[in-house]
C-alpha positions as semicolon CSV with decimal commas, in nm:
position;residue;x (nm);y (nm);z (nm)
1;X;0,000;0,000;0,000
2;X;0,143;0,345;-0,090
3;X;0,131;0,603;0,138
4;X;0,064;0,995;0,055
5;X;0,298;1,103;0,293
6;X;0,563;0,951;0,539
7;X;0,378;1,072;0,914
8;X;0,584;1,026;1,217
9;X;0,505;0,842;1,538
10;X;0,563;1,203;1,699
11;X;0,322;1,376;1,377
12;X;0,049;1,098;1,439
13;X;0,060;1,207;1,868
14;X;0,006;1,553;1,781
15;X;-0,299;1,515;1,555
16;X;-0,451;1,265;1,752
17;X;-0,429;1,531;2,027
18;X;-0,582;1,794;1,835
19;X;-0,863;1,571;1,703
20;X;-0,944;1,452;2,067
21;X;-0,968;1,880;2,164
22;X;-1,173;1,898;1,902
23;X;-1,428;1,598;1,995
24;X;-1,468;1,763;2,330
25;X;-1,714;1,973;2,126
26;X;-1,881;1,746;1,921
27;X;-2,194;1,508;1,920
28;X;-2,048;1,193;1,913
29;X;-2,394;1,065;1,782
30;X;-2,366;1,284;1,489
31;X;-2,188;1,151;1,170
32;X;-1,934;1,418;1,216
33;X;-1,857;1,265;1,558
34;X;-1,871;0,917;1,452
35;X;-1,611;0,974;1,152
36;X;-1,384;1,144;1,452
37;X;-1,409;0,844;1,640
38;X;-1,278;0,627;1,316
39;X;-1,023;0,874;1,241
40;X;-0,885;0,841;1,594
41;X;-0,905;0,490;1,544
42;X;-0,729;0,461;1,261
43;X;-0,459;0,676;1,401
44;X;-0,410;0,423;1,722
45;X;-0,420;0,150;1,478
46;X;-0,146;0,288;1,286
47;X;0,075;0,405;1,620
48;X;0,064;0,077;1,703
49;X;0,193;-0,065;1,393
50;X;0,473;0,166;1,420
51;X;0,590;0,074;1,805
52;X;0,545;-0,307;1,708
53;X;0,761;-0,219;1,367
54;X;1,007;-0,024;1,626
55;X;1,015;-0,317;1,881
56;X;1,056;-0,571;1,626
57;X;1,376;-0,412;1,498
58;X;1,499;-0,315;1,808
59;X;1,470;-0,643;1,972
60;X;1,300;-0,494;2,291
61;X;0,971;-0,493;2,462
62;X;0,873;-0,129;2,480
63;X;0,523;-0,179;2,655
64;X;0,723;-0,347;2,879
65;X;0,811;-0,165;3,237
66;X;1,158;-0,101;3,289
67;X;1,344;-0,286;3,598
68;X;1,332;-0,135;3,854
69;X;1,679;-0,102;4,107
């Protein structure tokens, strides 16, 4: 699948934080609000991808809690 632009794992945590202002004033039962709620979806969906990708070729367990000394 090609890709329209190349979006950050930093770039995706900002507009999910401005979408998720933004739904604070919405009716989630309106299709406005609904799409919002798949957009932010998509966005997890896709931030996840990208830790798993990052964890994969790092060889770590970022969800992981660090030890603790």
């Amino acid at each position: 699948m090609e890709k329209a632009m190349n979006l950050t794992y930093g770039d995706l945590i900002l507009i999910e934080m401005a979408l998720v202002e933004k739904m604070g004033q919405l009716d989630l039962s309106m299709q406005c609000g609904i799409y919002y709620s798949e957009l932010i979806g998509k966005i997890e969906y896709q931030l996840q991808e990208m830790r798993t990708a990052g964890e994969a070729s790092a060889g770590t367990d970022l969800s992981a809690d660090p030890p603790r000394t």
